[in-house]
C-alpha positions as CSV (number, residue, x, y, z in Angstrom):
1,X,8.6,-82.8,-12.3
2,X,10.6,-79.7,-11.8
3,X,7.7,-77.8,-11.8
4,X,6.2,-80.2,-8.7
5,X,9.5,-79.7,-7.2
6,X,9.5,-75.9,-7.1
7,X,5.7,-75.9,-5.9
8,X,6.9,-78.1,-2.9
9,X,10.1,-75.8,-2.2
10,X,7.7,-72.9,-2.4
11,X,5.4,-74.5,0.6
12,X,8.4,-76.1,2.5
13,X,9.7,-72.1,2.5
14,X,6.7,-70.3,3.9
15,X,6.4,-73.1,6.8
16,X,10.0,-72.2,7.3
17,X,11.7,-75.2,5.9
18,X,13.8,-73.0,4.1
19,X,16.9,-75.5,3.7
20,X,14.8,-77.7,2.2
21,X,13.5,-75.3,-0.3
22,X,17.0,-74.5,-1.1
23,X,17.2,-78.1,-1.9
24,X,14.4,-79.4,-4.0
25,X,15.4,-75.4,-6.2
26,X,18.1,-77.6,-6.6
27,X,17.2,-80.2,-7.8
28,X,14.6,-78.4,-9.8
29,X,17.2,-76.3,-11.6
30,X,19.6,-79.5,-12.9
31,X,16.9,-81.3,-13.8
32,X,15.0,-78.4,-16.3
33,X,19.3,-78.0,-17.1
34,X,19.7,-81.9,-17.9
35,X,16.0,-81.6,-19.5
36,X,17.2,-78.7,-21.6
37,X,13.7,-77.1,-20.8
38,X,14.3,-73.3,-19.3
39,X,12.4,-71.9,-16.4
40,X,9.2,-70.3,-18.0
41,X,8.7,-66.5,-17.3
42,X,5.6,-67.1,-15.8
43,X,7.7,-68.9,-12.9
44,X,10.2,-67.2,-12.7
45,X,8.8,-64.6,-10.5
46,X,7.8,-67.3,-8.1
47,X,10.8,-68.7,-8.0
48,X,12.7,-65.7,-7.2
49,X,10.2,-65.2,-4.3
50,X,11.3,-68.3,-2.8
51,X,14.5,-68.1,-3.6
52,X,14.9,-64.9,-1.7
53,X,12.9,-66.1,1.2
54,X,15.5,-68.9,2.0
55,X,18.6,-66.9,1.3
56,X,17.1,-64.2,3.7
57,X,16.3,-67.2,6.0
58,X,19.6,-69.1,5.6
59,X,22.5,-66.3,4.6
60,X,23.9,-67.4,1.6
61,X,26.5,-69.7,2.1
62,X,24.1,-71.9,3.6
63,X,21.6,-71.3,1.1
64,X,24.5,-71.7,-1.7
65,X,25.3,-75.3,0.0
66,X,21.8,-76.7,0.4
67,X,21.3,-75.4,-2.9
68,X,24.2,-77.1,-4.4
69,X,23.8,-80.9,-2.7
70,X,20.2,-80.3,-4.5
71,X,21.8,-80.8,-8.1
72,X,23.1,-83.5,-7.2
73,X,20.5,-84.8,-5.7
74,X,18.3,-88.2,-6.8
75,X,14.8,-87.7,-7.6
76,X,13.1,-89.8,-5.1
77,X,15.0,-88.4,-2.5
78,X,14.1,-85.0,-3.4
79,X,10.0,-86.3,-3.8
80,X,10.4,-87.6,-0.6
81,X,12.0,-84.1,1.0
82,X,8.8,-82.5,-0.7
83,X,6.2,-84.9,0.5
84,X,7.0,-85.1,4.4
């Protein structure tokens, strides 16, 4: 699922949605933490891509805070960001 999520934030960045990115990273991140399952190199790359993309988008105190309320964020609501 955190993998879905970070595909979605990845899309929801390069049509400018970049909040939203920030959000499902978010999510993705506590979930692989609560998972105990790390972030696989072969991600990792695109993660940082779209990571960068919203913090250059957003500054980083906004990107920070939409990042944030993402771990805490429940599931559905965070499928439901990435599916509208």
């Amino acid at each position: 699922m955190a993998l879905a999520l970070e595909g979605f934030a990845g899309a929801l960045a390069l049509s400018g949605e970049c909040e939203a990115a920030a959000t499902l990273l978010g999510t993705a991140t506590a979930l692989r933490e609560s998972a105990g399952a790390s972030l696989p190199q072969a991600e990792r790359d695109d993660i940082d891509r779209v990571s960068a993309t919203a913090r250059d988008a957003l500054g980083e105190e906004r990107f920070e805070f939409a990042y944030h309320h993402g771990t805490a964020l429940d599931l559905d609501t965070a499928r439901a960001m990435g599916l509208r």
